[in-house]
C-alpha positions as CSV (number, residue, x, y, z in Angstrom):
1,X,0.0,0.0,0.0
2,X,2.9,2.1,-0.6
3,X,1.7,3.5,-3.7
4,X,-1.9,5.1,-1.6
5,X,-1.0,8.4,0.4
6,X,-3.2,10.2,2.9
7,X,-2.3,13.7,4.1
8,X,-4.7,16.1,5.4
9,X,-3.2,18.8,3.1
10,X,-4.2,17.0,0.5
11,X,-7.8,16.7,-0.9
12,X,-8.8,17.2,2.7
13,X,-7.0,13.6,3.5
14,X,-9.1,11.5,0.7
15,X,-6.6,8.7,0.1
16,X,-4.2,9.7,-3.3
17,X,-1.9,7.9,-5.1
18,X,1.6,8.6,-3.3
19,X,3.4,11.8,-4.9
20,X,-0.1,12.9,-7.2
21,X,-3.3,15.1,-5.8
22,X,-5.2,11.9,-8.3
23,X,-7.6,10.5,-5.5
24,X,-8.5,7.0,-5.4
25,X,-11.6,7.8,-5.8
26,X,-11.2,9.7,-9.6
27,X,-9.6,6.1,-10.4
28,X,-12.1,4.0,-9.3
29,X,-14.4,5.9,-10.9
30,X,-12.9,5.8,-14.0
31,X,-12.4,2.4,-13.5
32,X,-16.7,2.0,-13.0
33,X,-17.3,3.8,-16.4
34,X,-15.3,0.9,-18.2
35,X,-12.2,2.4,-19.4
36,X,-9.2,0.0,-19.6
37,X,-6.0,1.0,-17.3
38,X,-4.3,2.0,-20.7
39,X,-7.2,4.2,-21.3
40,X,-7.0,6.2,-17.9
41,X,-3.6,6.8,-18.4
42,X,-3.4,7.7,-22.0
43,X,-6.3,9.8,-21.9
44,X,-6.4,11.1,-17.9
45,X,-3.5,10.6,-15.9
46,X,-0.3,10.3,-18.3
47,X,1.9,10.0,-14.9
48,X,0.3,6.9,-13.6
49,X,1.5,3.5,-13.6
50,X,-0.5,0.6,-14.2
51,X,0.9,-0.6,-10.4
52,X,-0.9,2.4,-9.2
53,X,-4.5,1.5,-10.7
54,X,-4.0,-1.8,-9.1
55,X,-3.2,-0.1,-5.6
56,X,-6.3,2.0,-6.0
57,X,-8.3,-1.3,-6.4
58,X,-6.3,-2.8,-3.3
59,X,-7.0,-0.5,-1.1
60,X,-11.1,-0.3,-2.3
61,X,-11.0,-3.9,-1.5
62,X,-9.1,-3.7,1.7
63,X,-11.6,-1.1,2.5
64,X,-14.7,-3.5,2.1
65,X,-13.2,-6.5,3.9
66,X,-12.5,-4.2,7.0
67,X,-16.2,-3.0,7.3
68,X,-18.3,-4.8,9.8
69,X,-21.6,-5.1,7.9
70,X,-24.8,-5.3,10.2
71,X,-28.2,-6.1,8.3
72,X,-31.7,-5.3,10.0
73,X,-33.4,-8.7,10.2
74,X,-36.8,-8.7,9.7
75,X,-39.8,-11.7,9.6
């Protein structure tokens, strides 16, 4: 997870990819409307690697498996 960065001087501490203001967020979006990883760096971020679309996608899913989930029951 070296590759994620938060720093409250940044995008008000929304996790970035290390060394960029390009939030995880903007990537995983991206990532939602279909475009390829060679697509969101040829046509959005140029400076990104394809190791740091991959960290953006760990850290969503490290995200998820750290939530504690509780569902109303209902008969």
């Amino acid at each position: 997870m070296d590759r994620i960065s938060v720093n409250p001087q940044i995008h008000f501490g929304k996790p970035c990819i290390a060394g960029t203001r390009i939030t995880v967020k903007s990537v995983l979006e991206l990532l939602n409307e279909g475009l390829s990883f060679a697509e969101i760096i040829r046509d959005y971020y140029p400076d990104l690697q394809v190791e740091d679309i991959r960290a953006s996608l760990q850290y969503a899913i490290a995200l998820v498996a750290a939530e504690d989930v509780h569902l109303a029951l209902t008969n």
